[in-house]
C-alpha positions as CSV (number, residue, x, y, z in Angstrom):
1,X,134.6,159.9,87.6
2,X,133.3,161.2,84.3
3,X,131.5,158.7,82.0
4,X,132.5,157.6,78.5
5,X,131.2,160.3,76.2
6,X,133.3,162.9,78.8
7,X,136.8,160.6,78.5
8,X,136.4,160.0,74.2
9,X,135.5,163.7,73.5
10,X,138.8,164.5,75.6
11,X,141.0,162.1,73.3
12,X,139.3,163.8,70.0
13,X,139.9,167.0,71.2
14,X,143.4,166.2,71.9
15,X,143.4,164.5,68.4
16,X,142.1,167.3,67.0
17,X,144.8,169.7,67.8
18,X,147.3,167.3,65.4
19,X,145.0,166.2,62.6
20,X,141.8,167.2,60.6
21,X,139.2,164.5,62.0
22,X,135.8,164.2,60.9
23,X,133.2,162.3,63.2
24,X,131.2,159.5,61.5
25,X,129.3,158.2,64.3
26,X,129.0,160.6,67.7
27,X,132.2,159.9,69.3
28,X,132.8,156.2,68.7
29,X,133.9,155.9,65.0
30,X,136.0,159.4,63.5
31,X,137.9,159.5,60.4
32,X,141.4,160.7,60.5
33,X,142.5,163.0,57.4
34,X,140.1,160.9,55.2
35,X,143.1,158.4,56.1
36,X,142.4,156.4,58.9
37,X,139.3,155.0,60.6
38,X,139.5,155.3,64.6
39,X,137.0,152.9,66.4
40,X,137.4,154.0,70.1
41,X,136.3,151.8,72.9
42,X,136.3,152.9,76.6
43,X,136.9,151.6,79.7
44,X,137.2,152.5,83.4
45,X,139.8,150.0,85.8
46,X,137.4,147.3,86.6
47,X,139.8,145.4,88.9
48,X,138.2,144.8,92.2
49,X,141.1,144.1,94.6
50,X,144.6,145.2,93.0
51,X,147.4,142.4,93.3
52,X,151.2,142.5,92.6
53,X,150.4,140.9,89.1
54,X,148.2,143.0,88.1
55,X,147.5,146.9,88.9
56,X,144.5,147.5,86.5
57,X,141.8,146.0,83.9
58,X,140.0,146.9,81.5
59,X,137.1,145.5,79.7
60,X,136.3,146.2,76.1
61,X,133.9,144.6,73.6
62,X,134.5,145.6,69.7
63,X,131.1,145.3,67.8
64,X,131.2,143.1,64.8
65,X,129.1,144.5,62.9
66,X,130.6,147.7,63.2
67,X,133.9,146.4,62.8
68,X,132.8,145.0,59.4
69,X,131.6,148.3,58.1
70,X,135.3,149.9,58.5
71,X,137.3,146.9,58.0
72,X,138.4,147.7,54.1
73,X,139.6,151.0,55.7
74,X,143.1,151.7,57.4
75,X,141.3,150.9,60.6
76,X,142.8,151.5,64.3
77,X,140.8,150.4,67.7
78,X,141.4,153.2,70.2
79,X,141.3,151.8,73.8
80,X,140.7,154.3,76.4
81,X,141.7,153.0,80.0
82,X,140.8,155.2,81.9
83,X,142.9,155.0,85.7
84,X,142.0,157.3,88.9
85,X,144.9,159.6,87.7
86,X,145.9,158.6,84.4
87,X,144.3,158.1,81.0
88,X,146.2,155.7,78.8
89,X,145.0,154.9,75.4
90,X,146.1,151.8,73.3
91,X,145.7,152.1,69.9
92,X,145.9,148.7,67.8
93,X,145.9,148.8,64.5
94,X,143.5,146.2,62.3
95,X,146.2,144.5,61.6
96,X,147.3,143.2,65.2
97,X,143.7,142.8,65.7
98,X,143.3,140.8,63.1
99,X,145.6,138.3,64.2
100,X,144.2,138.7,67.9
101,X,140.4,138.1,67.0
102,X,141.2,135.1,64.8
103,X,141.2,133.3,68.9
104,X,138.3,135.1,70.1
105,X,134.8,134.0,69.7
106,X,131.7,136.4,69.2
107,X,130.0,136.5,72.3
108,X,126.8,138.6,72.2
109,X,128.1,140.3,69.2
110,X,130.8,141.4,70.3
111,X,134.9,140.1,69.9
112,X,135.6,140.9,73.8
113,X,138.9,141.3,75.7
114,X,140.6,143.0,78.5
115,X,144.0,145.1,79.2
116,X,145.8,144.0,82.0
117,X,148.1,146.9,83.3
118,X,151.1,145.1,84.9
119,X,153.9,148.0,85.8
120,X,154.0,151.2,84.7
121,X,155.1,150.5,80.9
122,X,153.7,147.4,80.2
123,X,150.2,146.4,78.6
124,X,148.8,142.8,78.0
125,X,145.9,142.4,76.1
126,X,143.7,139.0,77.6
127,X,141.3,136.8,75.6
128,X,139.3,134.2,77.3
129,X,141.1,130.6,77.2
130,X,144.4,132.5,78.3
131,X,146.0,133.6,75.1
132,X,148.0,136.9,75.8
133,X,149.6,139.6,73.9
134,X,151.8,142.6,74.9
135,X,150.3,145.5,73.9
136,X,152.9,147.9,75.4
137,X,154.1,149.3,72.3
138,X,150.4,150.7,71.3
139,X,150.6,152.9,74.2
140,X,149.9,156.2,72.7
141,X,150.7,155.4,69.4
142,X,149.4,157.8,66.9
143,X,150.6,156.7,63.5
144,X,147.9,156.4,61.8
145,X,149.4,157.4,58.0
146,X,148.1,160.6,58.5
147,X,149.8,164.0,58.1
148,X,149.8,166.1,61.2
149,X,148.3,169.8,60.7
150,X,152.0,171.1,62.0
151,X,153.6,169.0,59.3
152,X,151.6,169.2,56.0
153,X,153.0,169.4,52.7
Protein backbone atom coordinates (compact mmCIF):
# COMPACT_ATOMS: atom_id res chain seq x y z
CA UNK A 1 0.00 0.00 0.00
CA UNK A 2 1.52 3.44 -0.86
CA UNK A 3 2.24 5.84 2.07
CA UNK A 4 0.72 9.19 2.71
CA UNK A 5 2.66 11.60 0.52
CA UNK A 6 1.64 8.90 -2.53
CA UNK A 7 -2.42 9.01 -1.51
CA UNK A 8 -2.47 13.25 -0.86
CA UNK A 9 -0.43 14.08 -4.09
CA UNK A 10 -3.18 11.78 -5.90
CA UNK A 11 -6.12 13.89 -4.35
CA UNK A 12 -4.21 17.36 -5.46
CA UNK A 13 -3.66 16.07 -8.67
CA UNK A 14 -7.22 15.19 -9.07
CA UNK A 15 -7.97 18.67 -7.44
CA UNK A 16 -5.88 20.12 -9.71
CA UNK A 17 -7.67 19.16 -12.83
CA UNK A 18 -10.92 21.39 -11.38
CA UNK A 19 -9.28 24.36 -9.74
CA UNK A 20 -5.99 26.56 -9.62
CA UNK A 21 -4.30 25.27 -6.22
CA UNK A 22 -1.34 26.63 -4.84
CA UNK A 23 0.71 24.50 -2.23
CA UNK A 24 1.61 26.29 1.06
CA UNK A 25 3.15 23.60 2.93
CA UNK A 26 4.33 20.18 0.85
CA UNK A 27 1.20 18.43 0.53
CA UNK A 28 -0.55 19.03 3.79
CA UNK A 29 -1.87 22.61 3.65
CA UNK A 30 -2.87 24.00 -0.37
CA UNK A 31 -4.84 26.95 -1.06
CA UNK A 32 -7.75 26.68 -3.38
CA UNK A 33 -8.24 29.70 -5.96
CA UNK A 34 -6.71 31.99 -3.20
CA UNK A 35 -10.39 30.95 -1.78
CA UNK A 36 -10.16 28.19 0.42
CA UNK A 37 -7.58 26.70 2.74
CA UNK A 38 -7.40 22.67 2.42
CA UNK A 39 -5.74 21.07 5.54
CA UNK A 40 -5.54 17.29 4.48
CA UNK A 41 -5.05 14.61 6.95
CA UNK A 42 -4.50 10.85 5.89
CA UNK A 43 -5.28 7.70 7.05
CA UNK A 44 -5.06 4.05 6.17
CA UNK A 45 -8.19 1.52 7.68
CA UNK A 46 -6.75 0.84 11.03
CA UNK A 47 -9.46 -1.64 12.11
CA UNK A 48 -7.94 -4.87 13.30
CA UNK A 49 -10.77 -7.40 13.03
CA UNK A 50 -13.80 -6.06 10.86
CA UNK A 51 -17.37 -6.54 12.63
CA UNK A 52 -20.95 -5.98 11.31
CA UNK A 53 -20.93 -2.47 12.99
CA UNK A 54 -18.18 -1.37 11.67
CA UNK A 55 -16.27 -2.08 8.28
CA UNK A 56 -13.36 0.48 8.57
CA UNK A 57 -11.46 3.19 10.82
CA UNK A 58 -9.60 5.73 10.54
CA UNK A 59 -7.39 7.68 12.77
CA UNK A 60 -6.63 11.35 12.33
CA UNK A 61 -5.02 13.98 14.50
CA UNK A 62 -5.55 17.86 13.35
CA UNK A 63 -2.48 19.96 14.65
CA UNK A 64 -3.53 22.93 16.64
CA UNK A 65 -1.16 25.01 15.99
CA UNK A 66 -1.57 24.59 12.42
CA UNK A 67 -5.12 24.77 12.60
CA UNK A 68 -4.69 28.19 14.25
CA UNK A 69 -2.60 29.57 11.51
CA UNK A 70 -5.55 29.01 8.76
CA UNK A 71 -8.49 29.41 11.00
CA UNK A 72 -9.48 33.24 9.85
CA UNK A 73 -9.41 31.57 6.36
CA UNK A 74 -12.38 29.67 4.54
CA UNK A 75 -10.79 26.49 5.98
CA UNK A 76 -11.77 22.80 4.94
CA UNK A 77 -10.02 19.49 6.71
CA UNK A 78 -9.58 16.93 3.93
CA UNK A 79 -9.69 13.41 5.31
CA UNK A 80 -8.23 10.83 3.22
CA UNK A 81 -9.38 7.16 4.17
CA UNK A 82 -7.71 5.33 2.37
CA UNK A 83 -9.54 1.38 1.94
CA UNK A 84 -7.77 -1.69 0.17
CA UNK A 85 -9.82 -0.69 -2.98
CA UNK A 86 -11.24 2.52 -2.45
CA UNK A 87 -10.15 6.01 -1.47
CA UNK A 88 -12.78 8.10 0.17
CA UNK A 89 -12.09 11.59 1.21
CA UNK A 90 -14.31 13.54 3.81
CA UNK A 91 -13.99 16.98 3.62
CA UNK A 92 -15.39 19.11 6.75
CA UNK A 93 -15.62 22.33 6.56
CA UNK A 94 -14.22 24.74 9.71
CA UNK A 95 -17.41 25.23 10.46
CA UNK A 96 -18.66 21.61 11.39
CA UNK A 97 -15.40 21.31 12.93
CA UNK A 98 -15.73 23.88 14.95
CA UNK A 99 -18.71 22.63 16.59
CA UNK A 100 -17.05 19.05 16.72
CA UNK A 101 -13.66 20.16 18.45
CA UNK A 102 -15.54 22.27 21.03
CA UNK A 103 -15.83 18.24 22.80
CA UNK A 104 -12.47 17.16 22.08
CA UNK A 105 -9.54 17.84 24.19
CA UNK A 106 -5.88 18.50 22.86
CA UNK A 107 -4.07 15.49 23.38
CA UNK A 108 -0.32 15.79 22.43
CA UNK A 109 -1.19 18.69 20.41
CA UNK A 110 -3.29 17.51 18.46
CA UNK A 111 -7.65 17.65 18.40
CA UNK A 112 -7.84 13.65 17.49
CA UNK A 113 -10.75 11.62 16.09
CA UNK A 114 -11.63 8.71 13.97
CA UNK A 115 -14.09 7.82 10.95
CA UNK A 116 -16.00 4.85 11.42
CA UNK A 117 -17.18 3.44 7.92
CA UNK A 118 -20.45 1.70 8.70
CA UNK A 119 -22.12 0.59 5.10
CA UNK A 120 -21.26 1.75 2.01
CA UNK A 121 -22.78 5.40 2.24
CA UNK A 122 -22.48 6.21 5.68
CA UNK A 123 -19.57 8.06 7.68
CA UNK A 124 -19.49 8.72 11.46
CA UNK A 125 -16.99 10.73 12.79
CA UNK A 126 -15.87 9.43 16.73
CA UNK A 127 -14.43 11.49 19.55
CA UNK A 128 -13.24 9.93 22.66
CA UNK A 129 -16.15 9.96 25.50
CA UNK A 130 -18.59 8.68 22.73
CA UNK A 131 -19.89 11.79 21.11
CA UNK A 132 -20.69 10.88 17.36
CA UNK A 133 -21.45 12.70 14.22
CA UNK A 134 -22.52 11.65 10.76
CA UNK A 135 -20.23 12.72 8.41
CA UNK A 136 -21.83 11.11 5.36
CA UNK A 137 -22.69 14.06 3.57
CA UNK A 138 -18.79 15.28 3.43
CA UNK A 139 -18.13 12.44 1.34
CA UNK A 140 -16.53 13.97 -1.66
CA UNK A 141 -17.77 17.15 -1.14
CA UNK A 142 -15.83 19.76 -3.07
CA UNK A 143 -17.51 23.08 -2.45
CA UNK A 144 -15.18 24.93 -1.38
CA UNK A 145 -16.54 28.66 -2.80
CA UNK A 146 -14.23 28.28 -5.46
CA UNK A 147 -14.72 28.51 -9.22
CA UNK A 148 -13.90 25.49 -11.10
CA UNK A 149 -11.33 26.03 -14.16
CA UNK A 150 -14.31 24.53 -16.53
CA UNK A 151 -16.64 27.15 -15.15
CA UNK A 152 -14.90 30.56 -14.72
CA UNK A 153 -16.37 33.74 -15.46
Amino acid sequence: MPNSKVYKENFIKKLGELYDLTLIRDNNIVSVNSKAILYIRYSKNLLKSQSNAVKETYWFGITQTEYEKYKEENLFLVCICAAKKEIYNIIISKAKFEIIKKHMEIKTGQWKFNIDHVSPDKFILNISGGKQWDVSGFLNNYNFGATPKYDKR
